[in-house]
N, C-alpha and C positions, 0 to 999 in steps of 0.2 A: 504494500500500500504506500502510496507515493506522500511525500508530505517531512513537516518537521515537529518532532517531538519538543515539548514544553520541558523544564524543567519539572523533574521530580517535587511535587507540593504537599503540604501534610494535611491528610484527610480530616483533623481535627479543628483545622480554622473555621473561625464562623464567618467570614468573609473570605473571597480570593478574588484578588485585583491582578488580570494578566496583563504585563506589555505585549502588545503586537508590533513586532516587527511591519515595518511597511509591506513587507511581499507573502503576510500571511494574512490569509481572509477570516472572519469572523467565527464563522461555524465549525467549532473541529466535528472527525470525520471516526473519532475514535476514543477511548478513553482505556486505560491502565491502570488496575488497581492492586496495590503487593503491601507485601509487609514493609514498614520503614527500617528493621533492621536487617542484617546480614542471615541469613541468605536471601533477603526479597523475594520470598516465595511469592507468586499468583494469590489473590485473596483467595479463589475454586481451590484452592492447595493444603488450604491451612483447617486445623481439626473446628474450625467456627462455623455456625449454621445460620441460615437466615440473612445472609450477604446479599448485600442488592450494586451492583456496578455496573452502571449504562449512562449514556450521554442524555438523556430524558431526568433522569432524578438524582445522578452522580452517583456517590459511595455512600451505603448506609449500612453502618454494624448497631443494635440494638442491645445493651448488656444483660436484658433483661432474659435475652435470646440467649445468654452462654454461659457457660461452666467458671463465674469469675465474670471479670470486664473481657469489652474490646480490644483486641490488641494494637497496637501502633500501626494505623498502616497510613501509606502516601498512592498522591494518583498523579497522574501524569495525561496531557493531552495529545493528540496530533491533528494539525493544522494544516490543510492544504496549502502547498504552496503552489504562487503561479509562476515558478522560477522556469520549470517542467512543458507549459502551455507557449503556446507558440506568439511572438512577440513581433507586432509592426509602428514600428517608426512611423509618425506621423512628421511632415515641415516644420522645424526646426522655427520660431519667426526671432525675428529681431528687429530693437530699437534702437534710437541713436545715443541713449545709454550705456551700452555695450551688455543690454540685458536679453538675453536667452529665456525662450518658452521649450521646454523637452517633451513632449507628448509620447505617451506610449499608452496603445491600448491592450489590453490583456481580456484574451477568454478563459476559461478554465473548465473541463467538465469535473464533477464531482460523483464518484458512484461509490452508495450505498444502499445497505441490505435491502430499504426501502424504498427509496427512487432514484432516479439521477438529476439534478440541478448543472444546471449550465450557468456561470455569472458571469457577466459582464464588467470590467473594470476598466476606469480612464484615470492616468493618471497626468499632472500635471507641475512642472519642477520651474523655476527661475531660478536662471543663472545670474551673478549680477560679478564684476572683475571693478577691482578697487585699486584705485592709485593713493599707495600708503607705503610707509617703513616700518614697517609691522614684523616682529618675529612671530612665528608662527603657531604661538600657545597665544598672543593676542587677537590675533589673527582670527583663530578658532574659537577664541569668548567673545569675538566681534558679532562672526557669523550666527551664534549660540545668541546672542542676546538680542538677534530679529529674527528669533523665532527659527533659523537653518540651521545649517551645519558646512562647514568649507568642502568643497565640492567634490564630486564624483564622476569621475570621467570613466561611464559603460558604452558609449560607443565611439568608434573614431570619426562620425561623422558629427556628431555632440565636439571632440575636440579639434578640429578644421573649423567647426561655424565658432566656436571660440575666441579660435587666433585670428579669424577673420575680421569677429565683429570688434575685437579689439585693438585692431590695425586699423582699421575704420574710422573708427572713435579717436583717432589720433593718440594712443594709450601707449604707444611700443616706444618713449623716450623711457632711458635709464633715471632718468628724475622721478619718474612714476611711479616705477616700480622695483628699483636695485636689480636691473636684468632679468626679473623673473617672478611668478605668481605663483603664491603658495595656492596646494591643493589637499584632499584629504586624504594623501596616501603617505603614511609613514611607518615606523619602525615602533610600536611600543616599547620597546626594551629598551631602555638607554644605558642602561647599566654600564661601570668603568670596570668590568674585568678584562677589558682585552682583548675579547674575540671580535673577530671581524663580520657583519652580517654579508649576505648575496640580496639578492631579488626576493626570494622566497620570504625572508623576513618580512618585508612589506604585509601593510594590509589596510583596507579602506574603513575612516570612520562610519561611516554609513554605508554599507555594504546593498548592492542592488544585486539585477540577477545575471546583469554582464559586465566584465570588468574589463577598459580597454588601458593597455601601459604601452607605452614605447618609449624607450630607457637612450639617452643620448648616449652616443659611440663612449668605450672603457664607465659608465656609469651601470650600476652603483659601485664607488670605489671604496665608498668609507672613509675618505681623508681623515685624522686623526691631529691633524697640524696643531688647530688654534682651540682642539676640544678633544678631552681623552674619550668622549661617549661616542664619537664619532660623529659622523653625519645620518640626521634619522630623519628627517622629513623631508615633504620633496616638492618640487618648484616645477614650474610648465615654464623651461629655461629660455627666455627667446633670444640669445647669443646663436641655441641652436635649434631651431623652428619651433620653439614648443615643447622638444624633445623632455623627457621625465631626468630630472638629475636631483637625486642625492644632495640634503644640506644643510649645514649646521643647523639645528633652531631658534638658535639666537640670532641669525642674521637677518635683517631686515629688508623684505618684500612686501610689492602688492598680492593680492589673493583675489579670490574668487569662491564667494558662497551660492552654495542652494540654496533652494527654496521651497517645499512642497505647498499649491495653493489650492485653499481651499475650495475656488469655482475653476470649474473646468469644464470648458467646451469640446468636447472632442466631434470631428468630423464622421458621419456614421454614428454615433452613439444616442 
C-alpha cells in the first residue's frame, strides 16, 4: 500500500494534533495499532479481548474488558501520498518583481476496502528573490516570518524562469546580492569534527516531490579556509549560471523565499 506512515502516537492521548506534510492529503488510508513497548506486538497478538482498531473509531481497549488494565499501546497512521501520482506543470507566470507563480496540479487515486476516491489537488507556490546581505540563518527567519520558507528548486524549468526573471528585474549586480542567492538546500550537520561532507549530505528544508540540483563544476568542495564547519549551505551562484555551490553561512547573500498561497486558480481545475 503506497503512502507515508505517521509517527508512532500513544493511544492514550485525549487529543492528537497531526502535522501534514504538504504532499500528504487529509484522509489516511490505514491505521496500526501495537503495543508501545518492545516487542510491539499487533494489538490481534496480545492475550487482551475486546480491541477495536479501525480508521472509523480509532483504538479502543476497555479495562473493564481484561484481566487487570489496558496495556500501553501506540497507533500509527498512513497517508496517501501524491509524490506517487502523476504530476503536470502548469506556466510558470511572472512579475516585474522578480516574483514566480509555480503551479502544479496533482491527481491521486485512492483504493480502499470500501471505495475508491479520486482527488483533485492544485497547488500554488511564490517565489519572490531578494537583494540583501543576508547570511543564510537570516535569510531563513526572513523567509519564516512571511509566512515561507527559503526556496525549493523541484524543477529545472522553476530554476531557468528564476535566473530569468531575475536578470530581468535588473537583480544580477554583485551589490544585490554578494554573487549569489541563498536557497533551501543545505547540510544540517555543521558539526567541527572534520569530516568532509559530498552531495549526498544535502537536503531541502521543505522537501517537495521533485528535487532539481545542478552542482557548479568541483562543487561541493567543503572549503574549510575561513570556517572549520565547512561550507553547509548553498547559493544559486551567478558567477556560474545559477549553478548550486556550496557556502559558508555566515557569508552574506541575496535569497529567495517560497510561498504556498492560499487562492489558487488553476487552469482545468
Amino acid at each position: 500500500m503506497e503512502g507515508l506512515w505517521t509517527r508512532a502516537l500513544s493511544a492514550s492521548l485525549k487529543s492528537l494534533s497531526i502535522t501534514r506534510h504538504p504532499w500528504i492529503l487529509r484522509r489516511p488510508i490505514a491505521i496500526e495499532c501495537r503495543l508501545a513497548v518492545d516487542p510491539h506486538s499487533p494489538h490481534d497478538q496480545t492475550n487482551q479481548v475486546s480491541l477495536t482498531c479501525d480508521l472509523n473509531t480509532g483504538f479502543l481497549c476497555f479495562h473493564s474488558q481484561q484481566t487487570g488494565d489496558c496495556f500501553d499501546y501506540e497507533i500509527r497512521l498512513l497517508c496517501p501520498s501524491v509524490c506517487d501520482s502523476q504530476t503536470t506543470p502548469q506556466p510558470i507566470q511572472q512579475t516585474s518583481e522578480a516574483r514566480l507563480l509555480h503551479l502544479t496540479t496533482v491527481t491521486t487515486t485512492v483504493s480502499t476496502t470500501v471505495t475508491e476516491v479520486t482527488i483533485r489537488r492544485c497547488e500554488c507556490y511564490k517565489y519572490t528573490a531578494v537583494c540583501s546581505q543576508s547570511n543564510w540563518d537570516d535569510a531563513k527567519t526572513s523567509c519564516e516570518g512571511d509566512g515561507g520558507w527559503l526556496a525549493t528548486m523541484d524543477t529545472q524549468e522553476l530554476w531557468e524562469q528564476l535566473q530569468t526573471s531575475i536578470d530581468d528585474a535588473n537583480m544580477d549586480k554583485k551589490s544585490c546580492h554578494g554573487n549569489g542567492f541563498w536557497i533551501g538546500f543545505h547540510d544540517p550537520d555543521r558539526s567541527l569534527d572534520g569530516s568532509t561532507h559530498d552531495e549526498t549530505a544535502f537536503e531541502w528544508i521543505y522537501p517537495m516531490c521533485e528535487s532539481f540540483v545542478t552542482w557548479a563544476a568541483g562543487q561541493p568542495n567543503d572549503n574549510k579556509k575561513h570556517d572549520d564547519s565547512g561550507q553547509n549551505c548553498v547559493q544559486l551562484w551567478t558567477k556560474k549560471d545559477f549553478a548550486y555551490d556550496d557556502e559558508y553561512c555566515t557569508s552574506e547573500k541575496g535569497y529567495i523565499c517560497q510561498k504556498k498561497l492560499t487562492l489558487c486558480n488553476c487552469a482545468g481545475s
